[in-house]
C-alpha positions in Angstrom: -17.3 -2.0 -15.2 -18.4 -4.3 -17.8 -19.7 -1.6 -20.1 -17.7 0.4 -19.5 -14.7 -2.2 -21.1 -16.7 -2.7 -23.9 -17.3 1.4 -24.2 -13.4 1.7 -24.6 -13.6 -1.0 -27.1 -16.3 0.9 -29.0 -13.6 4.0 -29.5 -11.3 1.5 -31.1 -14.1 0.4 -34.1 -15.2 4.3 -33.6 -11.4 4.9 -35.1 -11.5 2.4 -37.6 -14.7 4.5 -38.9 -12.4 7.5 -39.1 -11.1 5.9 -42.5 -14.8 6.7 -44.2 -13.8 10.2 -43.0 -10.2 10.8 -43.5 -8.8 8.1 -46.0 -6.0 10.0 -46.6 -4.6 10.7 -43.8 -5.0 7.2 -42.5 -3.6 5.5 -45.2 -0.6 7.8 -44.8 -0.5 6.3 -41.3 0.2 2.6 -42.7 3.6 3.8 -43.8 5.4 3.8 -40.7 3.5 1.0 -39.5 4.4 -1.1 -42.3 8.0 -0.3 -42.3 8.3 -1.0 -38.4 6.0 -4.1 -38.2 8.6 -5.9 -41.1 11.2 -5.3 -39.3 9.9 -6.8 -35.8 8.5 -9.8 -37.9 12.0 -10.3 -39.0 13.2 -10.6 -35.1 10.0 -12.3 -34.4 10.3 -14.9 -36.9 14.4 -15.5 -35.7 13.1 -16.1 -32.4 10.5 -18.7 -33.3 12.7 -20.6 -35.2 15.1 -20.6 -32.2 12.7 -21.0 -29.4 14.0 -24.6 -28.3 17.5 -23.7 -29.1 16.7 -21.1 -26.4 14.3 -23.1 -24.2 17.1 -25.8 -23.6 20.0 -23.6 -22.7 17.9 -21.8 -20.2 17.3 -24.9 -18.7 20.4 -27.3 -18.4 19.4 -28.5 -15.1 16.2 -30.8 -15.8 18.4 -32.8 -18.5 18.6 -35.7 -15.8 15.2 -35.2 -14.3 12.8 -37.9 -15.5 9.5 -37.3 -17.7 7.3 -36.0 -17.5 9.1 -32.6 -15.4 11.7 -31.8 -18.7 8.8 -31.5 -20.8 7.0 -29.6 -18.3 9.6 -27.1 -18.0 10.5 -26.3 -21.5 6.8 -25.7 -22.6 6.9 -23.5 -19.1 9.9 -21.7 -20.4 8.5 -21.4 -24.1 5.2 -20.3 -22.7 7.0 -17.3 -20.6 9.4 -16.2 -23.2 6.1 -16.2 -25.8 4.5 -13.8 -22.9 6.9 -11.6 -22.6 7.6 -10.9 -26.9 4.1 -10.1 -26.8 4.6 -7.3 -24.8 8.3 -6.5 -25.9 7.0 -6.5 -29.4 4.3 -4.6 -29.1 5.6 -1.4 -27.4 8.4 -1.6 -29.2 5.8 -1.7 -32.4 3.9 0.9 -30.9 6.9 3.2 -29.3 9.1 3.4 -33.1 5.9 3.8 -35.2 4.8 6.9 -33.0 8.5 8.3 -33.1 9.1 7.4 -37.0 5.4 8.6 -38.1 4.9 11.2 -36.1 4.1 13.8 -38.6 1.4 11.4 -40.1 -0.1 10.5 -37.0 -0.5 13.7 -36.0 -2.7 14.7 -38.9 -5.0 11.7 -37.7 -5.4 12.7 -34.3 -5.9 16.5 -35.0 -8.1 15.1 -37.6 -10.1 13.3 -35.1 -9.8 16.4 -32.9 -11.4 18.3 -34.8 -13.9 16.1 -35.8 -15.3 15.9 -32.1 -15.5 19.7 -32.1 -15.4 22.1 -29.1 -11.6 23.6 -27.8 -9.1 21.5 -29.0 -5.1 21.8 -29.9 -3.8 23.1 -33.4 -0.8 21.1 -33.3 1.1 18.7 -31.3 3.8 18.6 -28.5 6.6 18.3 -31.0 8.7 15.8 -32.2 10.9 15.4 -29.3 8.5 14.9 -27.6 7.7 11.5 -29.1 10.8 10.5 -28.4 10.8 10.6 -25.3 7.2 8.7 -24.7 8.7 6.2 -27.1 11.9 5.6 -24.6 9.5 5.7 -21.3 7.1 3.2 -23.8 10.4 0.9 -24.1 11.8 1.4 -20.6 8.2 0.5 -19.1 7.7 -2.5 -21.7 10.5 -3.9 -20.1 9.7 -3.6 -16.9 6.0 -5.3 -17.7 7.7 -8.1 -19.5 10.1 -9.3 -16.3 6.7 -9.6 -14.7 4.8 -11.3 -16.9 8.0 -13.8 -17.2 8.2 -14.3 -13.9 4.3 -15.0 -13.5 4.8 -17.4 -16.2 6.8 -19.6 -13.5 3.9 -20.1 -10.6 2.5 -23.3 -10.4 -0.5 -24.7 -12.0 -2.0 -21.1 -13.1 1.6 -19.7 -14.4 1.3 -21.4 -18.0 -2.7 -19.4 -18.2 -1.6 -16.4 -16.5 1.2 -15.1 -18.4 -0.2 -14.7 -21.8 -3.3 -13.0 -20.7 -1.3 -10.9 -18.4 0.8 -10.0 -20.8 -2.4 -8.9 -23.3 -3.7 -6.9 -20.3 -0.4 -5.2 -19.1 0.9 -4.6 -23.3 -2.7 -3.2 -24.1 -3.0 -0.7 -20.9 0.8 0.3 -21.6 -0.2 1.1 -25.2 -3.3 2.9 -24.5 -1.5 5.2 -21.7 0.9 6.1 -24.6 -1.8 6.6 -27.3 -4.1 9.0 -25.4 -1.0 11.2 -23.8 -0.4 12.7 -27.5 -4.2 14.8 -26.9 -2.8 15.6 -23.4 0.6 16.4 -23.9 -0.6 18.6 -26.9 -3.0 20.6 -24.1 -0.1 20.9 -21.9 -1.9 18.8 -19.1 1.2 17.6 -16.7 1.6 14.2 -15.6 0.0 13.7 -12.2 -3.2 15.2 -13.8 -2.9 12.8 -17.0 -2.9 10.2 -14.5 -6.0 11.3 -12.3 -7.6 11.8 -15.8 -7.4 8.0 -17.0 -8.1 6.7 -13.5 -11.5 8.6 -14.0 -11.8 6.1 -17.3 -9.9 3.2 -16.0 -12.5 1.0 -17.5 -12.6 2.2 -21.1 -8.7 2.2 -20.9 -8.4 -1.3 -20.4 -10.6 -2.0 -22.8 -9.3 0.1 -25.9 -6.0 -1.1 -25.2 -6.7 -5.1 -24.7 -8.7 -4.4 -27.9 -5.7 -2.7 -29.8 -3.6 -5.5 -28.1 -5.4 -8.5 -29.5 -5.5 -7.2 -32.9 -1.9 -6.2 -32.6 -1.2 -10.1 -32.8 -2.8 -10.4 -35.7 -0.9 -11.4 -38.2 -0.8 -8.0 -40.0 -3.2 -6.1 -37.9 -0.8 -4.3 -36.2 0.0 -2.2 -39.8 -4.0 -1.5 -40.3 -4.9 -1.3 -36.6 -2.4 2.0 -36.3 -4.1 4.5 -38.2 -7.2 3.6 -36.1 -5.9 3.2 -32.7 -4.5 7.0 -32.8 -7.7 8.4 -34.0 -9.5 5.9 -31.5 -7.3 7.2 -28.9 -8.3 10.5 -29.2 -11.2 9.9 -28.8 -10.6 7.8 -25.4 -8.9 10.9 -24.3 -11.7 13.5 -24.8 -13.7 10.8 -23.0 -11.4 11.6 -20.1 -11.5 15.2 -20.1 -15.5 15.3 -20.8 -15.7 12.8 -18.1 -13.6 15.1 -15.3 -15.9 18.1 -16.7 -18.9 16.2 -15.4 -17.4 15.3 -12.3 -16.6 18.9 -11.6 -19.9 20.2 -12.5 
Protein backbone atom coordinates (compact mmCIF):
# COMPACT_ATOMS: atom_id res chain seq x y z
CA UNK A 1 0.00 0.00 0.00
CA UNK A 2 2.74 2.09 1.04
CA UNK A 3 4.77 1.67 -2.09
CA UNK A 4 2.44 1.67 -3.96
CA UNK A 5 1.55 5.67 -2.80
CA UNK A 6 4.92 6.54 -3.25
CA UNK A 7 4.87 4.72 -6.89
CA UNK A 8 2.00 7.21 -7.91
CA UNK A 9 4.07 9.88 -6.50
CA UNK A 10 7.01 8.72 -8.64
CA UNK A 11 4.76 9.34 -12.03
CA UNK A 12 4.38 12.92 -10.78
CA UNK A 13 8.52 13.67 -10.63
CA UNK A 14 8.50 11.08 -13.80
CA UNK A 15 6.29 14.15 -15.56
CA UNK A 16 8.28 16.79 -14.31
CA UNK A 17 11.25 14.91 -16.30
CA UNK A 18 9.06 15.11 -19.38
CA UNK A 19 10.39 18.88 -19.63
CA UNK A 20 14.14 17.49 -20.52
CA UNK A 21 12.07 15.78 -23.28
CA UNK A 22 9.46 18.13 -24.55
CA UNK A 23 10.35 21.73 -23.38
CA UNK A 24 8.23 23.06 -25.78
CA UNK A 25 5.27 21.75 -25.34
CA UNK A 26 5.43 22.02 -21.65
CA UNK A 27 6.21 25.44 -21.48
CA UNK A 28 3.23 26.06 -23.82
CA UNK A 29 1.34 24.41 -20.95
CA UNK A 30 2.22 27.24 -18.38
CA UNK A 31 0.07 29.61 -20.41
CA UNK A 32 -3.23 28.64 -19.34
CA UNK A 33 -2.00 27.80 -16.06
CA UNK A 34 -0.74 31.17 -15.44
CA UNK A 35 -3.67 32.98 -16.75
CA UNK A 36 -6.09 30.85 -14.48
CA UNK A 37 -3.98 30.59 -11.33
CA UNK A 38 -3.93 34.95 -11.30
CA UNK A 39 -7.13 35.01 -11.38
CA UNK A 40 -7.99 32.51 -8.46
CA UNK A 41 -5.13 34.26 -6.40
CA UNK A 42 -7.12 37.34 -6.91
CA UNK A 43 -10.34 35.60 -5.15
CA UNK A 44 -8.01 33.88 -2.86
CA UNK A 45 -6.31 36.88 -1.68
CA UNK A 46 -10.12 38.81 -1.27
CA UNK A 47 -11.01 36.06 0.89
CA UNK A 48 -8.05 36.11 3.21
CA UNK A 49 -8.33 39.58 3.75
CA UNK A 50 -11.98 39.03 4.69
CA UNK A 51 -11.74 35.85 6.63
CA UNK A 52 -12.82 37.40 10.10
CA UNK A 53 -15.24 39.65 8.41
CA UNK A 54 -16.71 36.27 7.35
CA UNK A 55 -15.82 34.20 10.43
CA UNK A 56 -17.89 36.57 12.68
CA UNK A 57 -21.03 36.86 10.68
CA UNK A 58 -21.26 33.15 10.41
CA UNK A 59 -21.12 33.07 13.99
CA UNK A 60 -23.38 35.81 15.78
CA UNK A 61 -24.39 33.43 18.40
CA UNK A 62 -21.13 32.92 20.59
CA UNK A 63 -20.83 36.84 20.94
CA UNK A 64 -22.19 36.38 24.71
CA UNK A 65 -20.48 33.14 25.35
CA UNK A 66 -17.51 33.57 27.57
CA UNK A 67 -13.67 32.85 26.60
CA UNK A 68 -12.27 30.74 25.80
CA UNK A 69 -15.50 29.01 23.39
CA UNK A 70 -15.69 32.52 20.97
CA UNK A 71 -12.24 32.04 20.16
CA UNK A 72 -12.63 28.52 19.84
CA UNK A 73 -15.23 28.85 17.37
CA UNK A 74 -13.92 31.35 15.02
CA UNK A 75 -10.47 29.55 14.54
CA UNK A 76 -13.03 26.41 14.00
CA UNK A 77 -14.93 28.35 11.41
CA UNK A 78 -11.61 29.83 9.82
CA UNK A 79 -10.07 26.48 9.84
CA UNK A 80 -13.23 24.82 7.84
CA UNK A 81 -13.70 27.66 5.37
CA UNK A 82 -9.61 27.37 4.81
CA UNK A 83 -10.41 23.41 4.12
CA UNK A 84 -12.88 23.83 1.91
CA UNK A 85 -10.87 26.81 -0.61
CA UNK A 86 -8.43 24.27 -0.81
CA UNK A 87 -10.48 22.02 -2.54
CA UNK A 88 -12.74 24.71 -4.30
CA UNK A 89 -9.70 26.31 -5.53
CA UNK A 90 -8.01 23.65 -6.74
CA UNK A 91 -10.58 21.93 -9.03
CA UNK A 92 -11.67 24.94 -10.07
CA UNK A 93 -7.67 25.52 -10.96
CA UNK A 94 -7.48 22.30 -12.40
CA UNK A 95 -11.25 22.12 -14.17
CA UNK A 96 -10.71 25.94 -16.24
CA UNK A 97 -6.98 25.21 -17.05
CA UNK A 98 -7.93 21.81 -18.76
CA UNK A 99 -11.00 23.51 -20.56
CA UNK A 100 -8.90 26.89 -21.50
CA UNK A 101 -5.64 24.84 -22.53
CA UNK A 102 -6.88 22.10 -23.93
CA UNK A 103 -5.07 22.22 -27.18
CA UNK A 104 -1.74 22.61 -25.35
CA UNK A 105 -2.31 20.01 -22.93
CA UNK A 106 -3.11 17.77 -25.35
CA UNK A 107 0.19 17.90 -27.16
CA UNK A 108 1.77 16.98 -23.65
CA UNK A 109 -0.10 14.02 -23.01
CA UNK A 110 0.08 12.57 -26.67
CA UNK A 111 3.58 13.60 -26.22
CA UNK A 112 3.90 11.44 -23.23
CA UNK A 113 1.81 8.81 -25.10
CA UNK A 114 3.93 8.36 -27.36
CA UNK A 115 6.82 8.37 -25.49
CA UNK A 116 5.77 5.17 -23.53
CA UNK A 117 5.28 3.47 -26.85
CA UNK A 118 2.99 0.41 -27.78
CA UNK A 119 -1.05 1.31 -29.08
CA UNK A 120 -1.84 4.50 -28.12
CA UNK A 121 -4.49 7.38 -29.28
CA UNK A 122 -3.64 9.96 -32.17
CA UNK A 123 -5.69 12.57 -30.77
CA UNK A 124 -7.97 13.39 -28.03
CA UNK A 125 -11.78 13.16 -27.14
CA UNK A 126 -12.40 16.72 -28.37
CA UNK A 127 -12.93 19.87 -26.95
CA UNK A 128 -16.35 19.42 -25.64
CA UNK A 129 -15.42 17.01 -24.10
CA UNK A 130 -13.27 19.03 -21.59
CA UNK A 131 -16.03 20.83 -20.88
CA UNK A 132 -17.87 18.63 -19.65
CA UNK A 133 -15.15 16.88 -17.16
CA UNK A 134 -14.42 20.47 -16.15
CA UNK A 135 -18.33 20.96 -15.08
CA UNK A 136 -18.49 17.29 -13.37
CA UNK A 137 -14.73 18.53 -11.90
CA UNK A 138 -16.70 21.65 -10.35
CA UNK A 139 -19.95 20.01 -9.55
CA UNK A 140 -17.94 17.12 -7.59
CA UNK A 141 -15.52 19.86 -5.91
CA UNK A 142 -18.39 21.10 -4.42
CA UNK A 143 -19.81 18.32 -3.19
CA UNK A 144 -16.12 17.30 -1.51
CA UNK A 145 -15.94 20.69 -0.01
CA UNK A 146 -19.59 20.49 2.05
CA UNK A 147 -17.75 17.48 3.52
CA UNK A 148 -14.72 18.56 4.33
CA UNK A 149 -16.62 21.71 5.98
CA UNK A 150 -18.69 19.79 7.82
CA UNK A 151 -15.75 17.45 9.19
CA UNK A 152 -14.11 20.60 10.14
CA UNK A 153 -16.99 20.93 12.91
CA UNK A 154 -16.44 17.43 15.03
CA UNK A 155 -14.90 17.82 18.20
CA UNK A 156 -11.36 17.54 19.16
CA UNK A 157 -10.08 15.97 15.75
CA UNK A 158 -12.31 18.44 13.42
CA UNK A 159 -9.65 21.35 13.44
CA UNK A 160 -6.74 18.18 12.12
CA UNK A 161 -9.09 16.49 10.05
CA UNK A 162 -10.42 18.94 7.61
CA UNK A 163 -7.32 20.18 6.05
CA UNK A 164 -5.87 16.83 5.43
CA UNK A 165 -9.11 15.60 4.23
CA UNK A 166 -9.47 18.16 2.13
CA UNK A 167 -5.65 17.49 0.58
CA UNK A 168 -6.74 13.76 0.20
CA UNK A 169 -10.32 14.34 -1.27
CA UNK A 170 -8.85 17.65 -3.76
CA UNK A 171 -5.77 15.44 -4.86
CA UNK A 172 -7.93 12.05 -5.65
CA UNK A 173 -10.62 14.37 -7.38
CA UNK A 174 -7.82 15.85 -9.55
CA UNK A 175 -6.18 12.75 -10.42
CA UNK A 176 -9.57 11.02 -11.47
CA UNK A 177 -9.87 14.05 -13.86
CA UNK A 178 -6.20 14.10 -15.09
CA UNK A 179 -5.94 10.37 -16.08
CA UNK A 180 -9.72 10.22 -17.87
CA UNK A 181 -8.19 12.48 -20.86
CA UNK A 182 -5.93 8.81 -21.94
CA UNK A 183 -9.18 7.03 -21.33
CA UNK A 184 -11.71 9.15 -22.78
CA UNK A 185 -9.33 9.49 -25.87
CA UNK A 186 -9.45 5.31 -26.05
CA UNK A 187 -13.08 5.49 -25.84
CA UNK A 188 -13.06 3.40 -22.49
CA UNK A 189 -16.73 4.08 -20.86
CA UNK A 190 -17.16 5.07 -17.44
CA UNK A 191 -17.90 1.99 -15.31
CA UNK A 192 -14.67 0.49 -16.88
CA UNK A 193 -12.54 3.83 -16.16
CA UNK A 194 -13.63 3.25 -12.78
CA UNK A 195 -12.70 -0.60 -12.38
CA UNK A 196 -9.45 0.61 -14.06
CA UNK A 197 -8.30 3.08 -11.12
CA UNK A 198 -9.63 0.88 -8.44
CA UNK A 199 -7.01 -1.67 -9.89
CA UNK A 200 -4.31 1.38 -9.00
CA UNK A 201 -6.20 2.89 -6.09
CA UNK A 202 -2.88 3.25 -4.36
CA UNK A 203 -0.78 5.11 -6.98
CA UNK A 204 -3.93 7.37 -7.45
CA UNK A 205 -3.94 8.62 -4.18
CA UNK A 206 -0.64 9.16 -4.24
CA UNK A 207 -0.13 11.20 -7.61
CA UNK A 208 -2.98 13.28 -6.73
CA UNK A 209 -2.01 14.20 -2.80
CA UNK A 210 1.34 14.80 -4.52
CA UNK A 211 -0.07 17.22 -7.27
CA UNK A 212 -2.39 18.54 -4.40
CA UNK A 213 0.45 19.64 -2.02
CA UNK A 214 2.33 21.31 -4.67
CA UNK A 215 -0.82 22.88 -5.95
CA UNK A 216 -0.58 25.11 -2.58
CA UNK A 217 2.41 26.24 -3.36
CA UNK A 218 2.66 29.47 -3.77
CA UNK A 219 3.05 29.28 -7.64
CA UNK A 220 3.40 25.61 -8.05
CA UNK A 221 0.15 25.14 -9.29
CA UNK A 222 1.41 27.25 -12.77
CA UNK A 223 4.68 24.84 -13.03
CA UNK A 224 3.16 21.66 -11.55
CA UNK A 225 0.44 21.69 -14.69
CA UNK A 226 2.52 20.89 -17.60
CA UNK A 227 3.82 17.96 -15.40
CA UNK A 228 0.83 16.60 -13.82
CA UNK A 229 -0.87 15.91 -17.45
CA UNK A 230 2.18 14.16 -18.65
CA UNK A 231 2.48 12.47 -15.13
CA UNK A 232 -1.04 11.53 -15.53
CA UNK A 233 -0.60 9.74 -18.50
CA UNK A 234 1.52 7.89 -17.35
CA UNK A 235 -0.70 6.88 -14.14
CA UNK A 236 -3.16 5.89 -16.66
CA UNK A 237 -1.11 3.40 -18.78
CA UNK A 238 -0.21 2.11 -15.27
CA UNK A 239 -3.84 1.22 -15.18
CA UNK A 240 -4.36 -0.32 -18.32
CA UNK A 241 -0.82 -2.37 -18.12
CA UNK A 242 -1.89 -3.23 -14.70
CA UNK A 243 -5.65 -4.82 -15.89
CA UNK A 244 -3.44 -6.49 -18.85
CA UNK A 245 -1.60 -8.36 -16.15
CA UNK A 246 -4.47 -9.20 -14.28
CA UNK A 247 -6.13 -10.76 -17.32
CA UNK A 248 -3.18 -12.66 -18.36
Amino acid sequence: MVREFFRGVGLLLRGFAFWTRRPGAMMLGLVPAAIVFALLLAGLVALGFNVAPIVDWLTPFDETWPEPWPSIVNAAMGTVLFASAIVISAVTFTALTLAVGDPFYERIWLAAERNLGGESPTEGAGFWRGVRSALWLLGAGLLTAVCVAISGFIPLIGGVLAPVLGVVLSGRLLAVELSSRAFEARAIPGAEQRTLRRGIRWQLLGFGVATQLLFMIPFGAVFTMPAAVAGSTFLARSALDAQRVARA
